[in-house]
DRENMARBA-984591 format. One record per residue (C-alpha): residue in three letters; residue number from 1; x, y, z. Coordinates in nm, 2 decimals. Example, Ala and Ser with C-alpha at 12.3 -4.5 7.8 and 13.67 -1.06 7.14 Angstrom:
# DRENMARBA-984591
r = ALA	k = 1	u = 1.23	v = -0.45	w = 0.78
r = SER	k = 2	u = 1.37	v = -0.11	w = 0.71
END
This chain:
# DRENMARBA-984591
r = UNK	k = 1	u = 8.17	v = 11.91	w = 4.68
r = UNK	k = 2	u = 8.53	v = 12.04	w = 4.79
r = UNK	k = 3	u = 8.29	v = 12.24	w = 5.07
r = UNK	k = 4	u = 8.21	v = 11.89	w = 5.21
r = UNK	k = 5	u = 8.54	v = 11.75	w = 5.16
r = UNK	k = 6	u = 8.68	v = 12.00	w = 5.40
r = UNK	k = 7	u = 8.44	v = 11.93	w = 5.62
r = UNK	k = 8	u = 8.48	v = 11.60	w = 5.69
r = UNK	k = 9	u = 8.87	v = 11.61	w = 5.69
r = UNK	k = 10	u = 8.82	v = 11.92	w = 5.94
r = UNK	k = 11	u = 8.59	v = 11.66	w = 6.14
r = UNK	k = 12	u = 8.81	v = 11.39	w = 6.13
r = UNK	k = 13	u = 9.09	v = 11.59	w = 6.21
r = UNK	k = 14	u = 8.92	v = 11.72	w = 6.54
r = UNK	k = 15	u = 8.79	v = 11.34	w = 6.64
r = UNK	k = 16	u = 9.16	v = 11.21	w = 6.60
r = UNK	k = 17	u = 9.24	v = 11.52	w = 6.81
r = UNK	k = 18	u = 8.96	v = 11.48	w = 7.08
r = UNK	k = 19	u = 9.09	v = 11.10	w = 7.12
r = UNK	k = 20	u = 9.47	v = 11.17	w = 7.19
r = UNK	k = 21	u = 9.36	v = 11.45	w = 7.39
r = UNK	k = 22	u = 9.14	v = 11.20	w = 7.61
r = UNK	k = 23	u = 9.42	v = 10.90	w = 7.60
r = UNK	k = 24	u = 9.67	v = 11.27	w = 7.73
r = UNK	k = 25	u = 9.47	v = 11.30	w = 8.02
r = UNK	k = 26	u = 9.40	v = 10.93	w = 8.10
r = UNK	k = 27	u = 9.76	v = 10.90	w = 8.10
r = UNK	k = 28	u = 9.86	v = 11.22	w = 8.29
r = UNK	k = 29	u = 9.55	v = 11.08	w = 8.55
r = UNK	k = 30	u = 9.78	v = 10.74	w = 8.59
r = UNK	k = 31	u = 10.09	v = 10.90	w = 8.66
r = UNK	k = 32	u = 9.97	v = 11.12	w = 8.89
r = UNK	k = 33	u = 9.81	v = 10.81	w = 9.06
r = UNK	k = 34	u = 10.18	v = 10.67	w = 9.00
r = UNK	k = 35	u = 10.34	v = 11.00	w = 9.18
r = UNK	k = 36	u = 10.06	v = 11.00	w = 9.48
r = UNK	k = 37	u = 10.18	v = 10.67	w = 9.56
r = UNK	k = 38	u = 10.55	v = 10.75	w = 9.53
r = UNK	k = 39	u = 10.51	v = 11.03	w = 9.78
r = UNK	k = 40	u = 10.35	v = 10.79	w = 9.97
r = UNK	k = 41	u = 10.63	v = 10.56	w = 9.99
r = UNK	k = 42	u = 10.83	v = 10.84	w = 10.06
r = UNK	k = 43	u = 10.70	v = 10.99	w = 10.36
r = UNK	k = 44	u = 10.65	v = 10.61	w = 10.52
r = UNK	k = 45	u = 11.06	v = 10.61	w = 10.45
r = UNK	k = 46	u = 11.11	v = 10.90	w = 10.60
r = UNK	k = 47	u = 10.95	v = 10.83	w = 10.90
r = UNK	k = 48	u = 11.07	v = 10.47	w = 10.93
r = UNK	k = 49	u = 11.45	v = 10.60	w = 10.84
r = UNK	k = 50	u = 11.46	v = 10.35	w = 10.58
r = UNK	k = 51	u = 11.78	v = 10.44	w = 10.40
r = UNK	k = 52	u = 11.78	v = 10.17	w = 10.12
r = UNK	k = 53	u = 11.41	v = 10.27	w = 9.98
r = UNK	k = 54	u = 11.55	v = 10.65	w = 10.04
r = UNK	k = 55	u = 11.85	v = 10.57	w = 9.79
r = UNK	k = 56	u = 11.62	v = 10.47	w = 9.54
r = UNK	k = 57	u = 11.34	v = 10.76	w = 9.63
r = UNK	k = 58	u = 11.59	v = 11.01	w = 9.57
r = UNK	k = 59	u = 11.75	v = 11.05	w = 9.22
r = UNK	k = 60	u = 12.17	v = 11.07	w = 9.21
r = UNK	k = 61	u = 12.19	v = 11.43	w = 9.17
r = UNK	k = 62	u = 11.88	v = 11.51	w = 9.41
r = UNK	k = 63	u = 11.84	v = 11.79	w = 9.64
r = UNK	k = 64	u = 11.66	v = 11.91	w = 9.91
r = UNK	k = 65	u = 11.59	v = 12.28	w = 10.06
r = UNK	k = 66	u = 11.48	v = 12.23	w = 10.38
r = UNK	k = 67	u = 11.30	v = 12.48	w = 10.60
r = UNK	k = 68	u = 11.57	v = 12.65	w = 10.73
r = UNK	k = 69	u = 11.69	v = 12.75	w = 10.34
r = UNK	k = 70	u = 11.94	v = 12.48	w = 10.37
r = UNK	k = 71	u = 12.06	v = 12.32	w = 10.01
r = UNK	k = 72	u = 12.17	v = 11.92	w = 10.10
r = UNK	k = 73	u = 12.25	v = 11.67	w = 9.89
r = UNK	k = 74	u = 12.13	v = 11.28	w = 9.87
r = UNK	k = 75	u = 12.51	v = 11.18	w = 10.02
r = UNK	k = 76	u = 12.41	v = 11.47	w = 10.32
r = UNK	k = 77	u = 12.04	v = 11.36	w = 10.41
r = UNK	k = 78	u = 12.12	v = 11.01	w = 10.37
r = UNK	k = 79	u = 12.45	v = 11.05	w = 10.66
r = UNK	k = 80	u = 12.17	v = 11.25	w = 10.84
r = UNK	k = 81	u = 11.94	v = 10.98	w = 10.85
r = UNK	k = 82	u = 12.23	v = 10.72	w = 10.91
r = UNK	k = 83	u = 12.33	v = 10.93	w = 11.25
r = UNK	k = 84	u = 12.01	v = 10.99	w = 11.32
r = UNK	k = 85	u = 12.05	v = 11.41	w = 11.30
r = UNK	k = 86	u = 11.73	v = 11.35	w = 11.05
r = UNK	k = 87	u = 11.45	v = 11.18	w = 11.24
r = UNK	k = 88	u = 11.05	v = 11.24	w = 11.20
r = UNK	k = 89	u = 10.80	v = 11.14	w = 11.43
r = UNK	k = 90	u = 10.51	v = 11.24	w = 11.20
r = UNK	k = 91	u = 10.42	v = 11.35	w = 10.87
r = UNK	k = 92	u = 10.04	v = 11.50	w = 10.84
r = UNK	k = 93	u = 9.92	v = 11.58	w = 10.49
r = UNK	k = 94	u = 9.63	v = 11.84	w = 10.44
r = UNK	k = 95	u = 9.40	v = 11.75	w = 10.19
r = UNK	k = 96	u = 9.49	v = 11.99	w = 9.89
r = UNK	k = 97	u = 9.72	v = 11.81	w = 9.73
r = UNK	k = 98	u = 9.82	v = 11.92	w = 9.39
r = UNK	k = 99	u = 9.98	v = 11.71	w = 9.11
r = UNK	k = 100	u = 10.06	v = 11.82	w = 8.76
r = UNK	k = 101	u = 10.24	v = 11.61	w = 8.50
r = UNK	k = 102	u = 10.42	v = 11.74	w = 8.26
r = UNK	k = 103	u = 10.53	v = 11.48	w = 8.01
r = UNK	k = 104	u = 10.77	v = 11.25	w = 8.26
r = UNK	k = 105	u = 10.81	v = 11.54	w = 8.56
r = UNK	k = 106	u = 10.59	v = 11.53	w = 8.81
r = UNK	k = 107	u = 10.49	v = 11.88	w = 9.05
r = UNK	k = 108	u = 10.38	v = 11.81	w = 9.38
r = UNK	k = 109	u = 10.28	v = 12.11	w = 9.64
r = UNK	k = 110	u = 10.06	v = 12.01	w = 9.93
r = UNK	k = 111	u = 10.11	v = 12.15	w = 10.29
r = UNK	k = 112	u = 10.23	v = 11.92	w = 10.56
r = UNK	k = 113	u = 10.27	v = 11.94	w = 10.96
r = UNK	k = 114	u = 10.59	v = 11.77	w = 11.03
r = UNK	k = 115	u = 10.70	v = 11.69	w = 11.38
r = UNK	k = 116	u = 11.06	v = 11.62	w = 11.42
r = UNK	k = 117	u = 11.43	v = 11.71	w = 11.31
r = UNK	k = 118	u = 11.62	v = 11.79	w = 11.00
r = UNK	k = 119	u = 11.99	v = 11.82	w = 10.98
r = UNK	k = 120	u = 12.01	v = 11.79	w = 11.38
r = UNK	k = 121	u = 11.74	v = 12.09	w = 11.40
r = UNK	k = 122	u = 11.40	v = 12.13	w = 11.55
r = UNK	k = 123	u = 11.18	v = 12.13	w = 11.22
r = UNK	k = 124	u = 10.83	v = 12.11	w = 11.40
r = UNK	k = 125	u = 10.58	v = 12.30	w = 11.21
r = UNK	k = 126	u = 10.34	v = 12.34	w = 10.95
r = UNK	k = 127	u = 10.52	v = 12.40	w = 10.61
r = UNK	k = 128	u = 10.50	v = 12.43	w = 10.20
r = UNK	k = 129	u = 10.57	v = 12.15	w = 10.06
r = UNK	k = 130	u = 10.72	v = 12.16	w = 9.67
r = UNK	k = 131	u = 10.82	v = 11.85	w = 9.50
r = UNK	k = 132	u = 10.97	v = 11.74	w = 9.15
r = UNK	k = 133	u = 10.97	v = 11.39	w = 9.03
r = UNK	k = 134	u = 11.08	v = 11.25	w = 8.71
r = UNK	k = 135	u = 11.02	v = 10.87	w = 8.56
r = UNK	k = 136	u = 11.29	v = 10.75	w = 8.41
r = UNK	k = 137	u = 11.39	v = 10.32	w = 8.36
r = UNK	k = 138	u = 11.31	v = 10.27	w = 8.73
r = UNK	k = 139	u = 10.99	v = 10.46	w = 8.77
r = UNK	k = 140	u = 10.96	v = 10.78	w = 8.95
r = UNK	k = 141	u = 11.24	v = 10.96	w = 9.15
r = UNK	k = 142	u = 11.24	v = 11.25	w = 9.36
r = UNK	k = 143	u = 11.48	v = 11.51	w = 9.18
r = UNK	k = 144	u = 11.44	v = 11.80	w = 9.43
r = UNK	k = 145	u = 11.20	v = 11.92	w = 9.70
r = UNK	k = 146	u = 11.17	v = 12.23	w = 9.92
r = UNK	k = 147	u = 10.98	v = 12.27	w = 10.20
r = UNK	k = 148	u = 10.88	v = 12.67	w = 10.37
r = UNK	k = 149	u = 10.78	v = 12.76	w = 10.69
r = UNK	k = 150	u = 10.38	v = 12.86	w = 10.71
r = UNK	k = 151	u = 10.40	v = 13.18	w = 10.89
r = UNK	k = 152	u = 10.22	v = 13.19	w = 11.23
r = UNK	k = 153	u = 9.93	v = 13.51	w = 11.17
END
């Protein structure tokens, strides 16, 4: 009798686990609808120079590394995109994509061809592209990103 007792809390115990573990994943599968469409909004910002979305995009203590190894801060990519020393033509995202959610941050690497300038340089290339995003009261907000140069073979 005790054999069978353990057996069913054991099997209960696993079903109640199988079920969170399925509501986990439907959740994480949201958010990283919720961060897809974030960066989305992001690159259509960029390339429109649309400081006031940017503002909210980035988080208050954001920062970028761009593909020169440059650190700048929100205050310094927003002035570039004031004065126009940041300006894209386009942003071309390749099809592998990654997005892992962990809890309310949010991983994003893809690779992008970007034609334009950043920080008043020529940035035209194909690069590594590494973002972090965290949801906080206002939804999603870029905390940092990085972007490398793909080396030419």
């Amino acid at each position: 009798m005790k054999q069978i007792i353990r057996v069913a809390i054991l099997t209960m115990a696993l079903l109640s686990f199988g079920r969170q573990q399925s509501a986990a994943q439907g959740a994480d599968a949201a958010a990283e609808q919720e961060v897809r469409q974030a960066i989305k909004k992001y690159r259509e910002a960029l390339l429109q120079r649309d400081a006031a979305a940017l503002e909210q995009i980035w988080a208050d203590d954001y920062t970028f590394t761009n593909g020169a190894g440059e650190m700048v801060s929100k205050a310094q990519r927003l002035a570039h995109l004031e004065s126009g020393a940041t300006s894209l033509d386009s942003i071309s995202e390749d099809e592998d994509m990654k997005v892992r959610i962990h809890g309310n941050v949010a991983v994003a690497t893809n690779r992008v061809t970007i034609k334009g300038q950043y920080s008043g340089k020529q940035a035209s290339g194909q690069y590594r592209s590494l973002h972090v995003w965290v949801k906080g009261a206002t939804g999603w907000q870029l905390v940092a990103n990085q972007l490398t140069l793909v080396a030419v073979k």
